[in-house]
N, C-alpha and C positions, 0 to 999 in steps of 0.2 A: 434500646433505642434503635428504632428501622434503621438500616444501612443507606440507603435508599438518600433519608432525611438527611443524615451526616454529611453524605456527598456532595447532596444541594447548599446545605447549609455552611459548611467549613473544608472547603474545597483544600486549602492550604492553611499548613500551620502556622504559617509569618503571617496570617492576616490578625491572627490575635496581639491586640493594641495593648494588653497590659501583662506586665511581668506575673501578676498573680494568678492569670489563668492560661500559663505555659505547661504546668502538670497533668492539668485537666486536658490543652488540647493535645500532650502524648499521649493519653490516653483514651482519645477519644478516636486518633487516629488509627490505633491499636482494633478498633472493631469495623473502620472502615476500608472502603475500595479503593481510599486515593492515598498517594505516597508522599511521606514530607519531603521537601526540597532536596533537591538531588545533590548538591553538598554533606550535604547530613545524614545519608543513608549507608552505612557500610554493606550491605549488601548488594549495590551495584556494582563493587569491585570484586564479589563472589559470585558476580553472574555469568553460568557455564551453555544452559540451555533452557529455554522460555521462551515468551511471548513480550514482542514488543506491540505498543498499541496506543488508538488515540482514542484518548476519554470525549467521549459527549460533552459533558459537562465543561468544560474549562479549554477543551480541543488540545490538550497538552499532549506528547507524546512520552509515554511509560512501559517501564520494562519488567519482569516478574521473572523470578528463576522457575522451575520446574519445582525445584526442592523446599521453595519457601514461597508459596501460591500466596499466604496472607500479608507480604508483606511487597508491594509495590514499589519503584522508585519513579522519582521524576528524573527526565533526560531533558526537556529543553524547559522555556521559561520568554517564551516569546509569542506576542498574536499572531494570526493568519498561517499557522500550519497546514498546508493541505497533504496531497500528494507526497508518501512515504516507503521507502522499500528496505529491507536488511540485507546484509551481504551474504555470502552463504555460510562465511566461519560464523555467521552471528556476533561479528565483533564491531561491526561500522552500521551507522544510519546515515541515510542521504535522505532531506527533505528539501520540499518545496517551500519559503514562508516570504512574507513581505512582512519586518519591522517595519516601526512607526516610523523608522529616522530613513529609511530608503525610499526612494523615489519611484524602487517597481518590486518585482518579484525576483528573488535570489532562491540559489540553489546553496543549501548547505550541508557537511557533512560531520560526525563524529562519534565519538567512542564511546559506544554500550559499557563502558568497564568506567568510565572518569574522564573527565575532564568538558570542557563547553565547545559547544559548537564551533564551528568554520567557514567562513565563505568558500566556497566551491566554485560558484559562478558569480560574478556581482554581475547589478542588472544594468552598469554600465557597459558589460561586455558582449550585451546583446543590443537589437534593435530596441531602441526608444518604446516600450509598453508593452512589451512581448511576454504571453504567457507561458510559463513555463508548466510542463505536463511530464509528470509516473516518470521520474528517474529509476532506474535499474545499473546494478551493478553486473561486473561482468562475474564469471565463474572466479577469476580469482583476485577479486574487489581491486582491481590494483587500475578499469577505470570505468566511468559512470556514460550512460547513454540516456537520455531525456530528451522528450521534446518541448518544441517549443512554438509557436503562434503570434506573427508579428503582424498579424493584418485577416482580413477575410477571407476563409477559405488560402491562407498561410499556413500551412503544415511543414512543418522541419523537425529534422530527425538530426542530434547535437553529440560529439562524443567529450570525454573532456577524462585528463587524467586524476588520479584519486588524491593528489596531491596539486591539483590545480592548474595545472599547465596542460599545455597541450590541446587547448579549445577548437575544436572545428568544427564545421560544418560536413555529415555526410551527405554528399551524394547531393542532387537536385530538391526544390520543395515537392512537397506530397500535395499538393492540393485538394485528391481526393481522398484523403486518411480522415478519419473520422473523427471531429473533434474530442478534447476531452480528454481521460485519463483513460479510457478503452484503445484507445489505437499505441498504446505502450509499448515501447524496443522492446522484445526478450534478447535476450543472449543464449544463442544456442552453442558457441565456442568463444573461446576468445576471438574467434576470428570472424564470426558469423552472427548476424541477428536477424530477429525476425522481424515486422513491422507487419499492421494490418489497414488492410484497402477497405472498399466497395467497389467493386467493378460488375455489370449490367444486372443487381441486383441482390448479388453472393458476397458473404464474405470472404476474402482474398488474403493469407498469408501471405507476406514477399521476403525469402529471405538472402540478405545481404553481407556482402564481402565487407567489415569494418576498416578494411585499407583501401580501399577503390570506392565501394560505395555502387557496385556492379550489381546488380540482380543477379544470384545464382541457381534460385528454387523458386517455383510458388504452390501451396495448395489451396483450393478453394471446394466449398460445400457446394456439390456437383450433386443435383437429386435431390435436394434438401430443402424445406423450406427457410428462406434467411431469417437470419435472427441476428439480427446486427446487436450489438450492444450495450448495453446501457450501463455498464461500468467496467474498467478495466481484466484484457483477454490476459492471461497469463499462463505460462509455456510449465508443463511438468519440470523435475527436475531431470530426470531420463530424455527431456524434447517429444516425449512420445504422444503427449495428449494437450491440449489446449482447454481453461477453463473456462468461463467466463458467466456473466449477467446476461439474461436478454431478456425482453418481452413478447413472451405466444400469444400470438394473435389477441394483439392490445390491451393484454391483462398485467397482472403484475406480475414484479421482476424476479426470473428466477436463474437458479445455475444450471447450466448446461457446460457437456464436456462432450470433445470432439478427439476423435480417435485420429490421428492426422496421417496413419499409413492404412488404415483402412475406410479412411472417409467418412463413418461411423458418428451421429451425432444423439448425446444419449440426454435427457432430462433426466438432470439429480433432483433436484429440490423440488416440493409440493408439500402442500399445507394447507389443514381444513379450513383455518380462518383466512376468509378472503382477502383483509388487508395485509395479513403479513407481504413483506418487500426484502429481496432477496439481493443483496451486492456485495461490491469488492470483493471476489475469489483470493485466495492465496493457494498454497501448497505446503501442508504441513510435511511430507515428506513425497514420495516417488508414487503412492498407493491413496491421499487421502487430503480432501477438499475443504480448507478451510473457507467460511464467508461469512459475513455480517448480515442477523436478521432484524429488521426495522417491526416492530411490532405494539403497537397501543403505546407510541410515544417511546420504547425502550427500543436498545440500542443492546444485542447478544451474536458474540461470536459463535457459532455451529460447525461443525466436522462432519463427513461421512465419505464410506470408504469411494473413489473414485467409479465404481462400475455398477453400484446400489442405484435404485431411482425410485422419485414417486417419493424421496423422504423429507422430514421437518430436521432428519440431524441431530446430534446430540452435543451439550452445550459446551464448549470451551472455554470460554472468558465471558462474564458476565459484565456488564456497562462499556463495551468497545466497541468505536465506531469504524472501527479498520484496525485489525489482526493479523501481524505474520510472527511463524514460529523458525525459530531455526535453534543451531542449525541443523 
């Protein structure tokens, strides 16, 4: 039976209504791409190194060890998951989601190894309807930077500790930061992050003091034609190169990578079929460019090494609609 079918069809094994076809659906789960409830999986508490990710299907967010590819688990179990990142020991997840029973958009966090989720930010603690945007943690997960949008053309950049405390606001709003999940903090030290502008038609690294909130760097695509973003820029793991999404000259979305101490901006991705659609970059490690291809309705993570271009990628996670590996 297509993989494919099963996905669509029996996303989860608690949705089966009768005692007598529990055998059938472990076993049915056994040849597909989704994981039974994350209670019930002892391999989430063996997970050393993999891919976390959000299925298409059901928008849940799942993690996969390296050593056991066929066997899935589920990590949360709630609607409207957007916006997600891992830490770098690969041990914590911080998302974005709005339950049914909250009145806006919460940030929460918790452990790849066991246990349920946490409120991190409740949406009491911000302004009244404000969207929260690409939390990041820092180098050593211990606190989380996200923004957030509490009106038009409202850009704010949020820091908050990994244990909940500590809420504040960096620095002034952004007004010109570019909506969305592309204008996302990196963390280039624990002390430092980066943030991205538009300013008179480039785009603008600014990176920033996390105790002051001072501008201390900026770089911007000097000589380049801009290519603003169209899904979240993110920082190597060395700070040395920047990935990101954009669109050449009004066509569809591909990745490009900026070389940030030589200025250098290179096209990775390219692909004979014209609709494929190229987003959310990540960083599989220091050398190589994780992203999601959107292709005839399907939804496939792709890799390729950082300095290659002009490529389609070779596949990493099949049915993921946002992929990071760590650590």
């Amino acid at each position: 039976m297509p993989t494919a079918w099963l996905e669509k069809n029996m996303p989860h094994r608690r949705r089966l209504r009768f005692p007598g076809l529990l055998l059938l659906g472990f076993l049915l789960l056994s040849a597909c791409d989704m994981a039974p409830p994350r209670e019930d999986n002892p391999a989430r508490l063996a997970f050393e190194r993999g891919y976390v990710y959000l299925h298409p299907d059901d928008r849940q967010l799942y993690a996969v060890d390296v050593s056991d590819l066929e066997n899935p688990f589920l990590l949360t179990n709630m609607p409207g998951i957007q916006a997600f990142s891992l830490s770098r020991d690969a041990r914590q997840v911080v998302f974005v989601a709005r339950p049914e029973q909250a009145a806006g958009q919460q940030l929460y966090v918790l452990s790849v190894q066991g246990g349920t989720e946490r409120v991190l930010v409740p949406h009491s603690a911000l302004p009244a309807g404000s969207t929260l945007l690409a939390p990041r943690f820092s180098p050593s997960g211990e606190r989380v930077a996200f923004g957030y949008s509490d009106g038009p053309g409202a850009f704010h950049i949020a820091l908050v500790n990994a244990d909940g405390s500590g809420l504040r606001r960096l620095g002034p709003g952004f007004g010109a930061l570019l909506p969305g999940n592309w204008f996302s903090p990196n963390f280039s030290s624990e002390q430092t992050l980066w943030v991205v502008s538009i300013e008179n038609g480039q785009m603008v690294l600014i990176e920033m003091d996390t105790a002051t909130g001072v501008e201390l760097n900026r770089r911007s695509q000097v000589g380049v034609v801009p290519l603003a973003p169209s899904s979240r820029l993110v920082l190597s793991p060395g700070g040395e190169y920047v990935a990101w999404a954009g669109n050449p000259a009004g066509g569809r979305s591909r990745i490009f990578v900026w070389e940030l101490n030589a200025g250098a901006v290179r096209q990775l991705t390219e692909h004979n079929e014209a609709e494929a659609e190229d987003s959310m970059p990540s960083w599989k490690d220091r050398t190589t460019v994780v992203w999601t291809t959107q292709k005839a309705g399907a939804f496939h993570a792709y890799s390729a090494g950082f300095r290659e271009s002009n490529t389609a990628g070779r596949i990493e996670k099949a049915n993921a609609l946002h992929t990071v590996y760590g650590p």
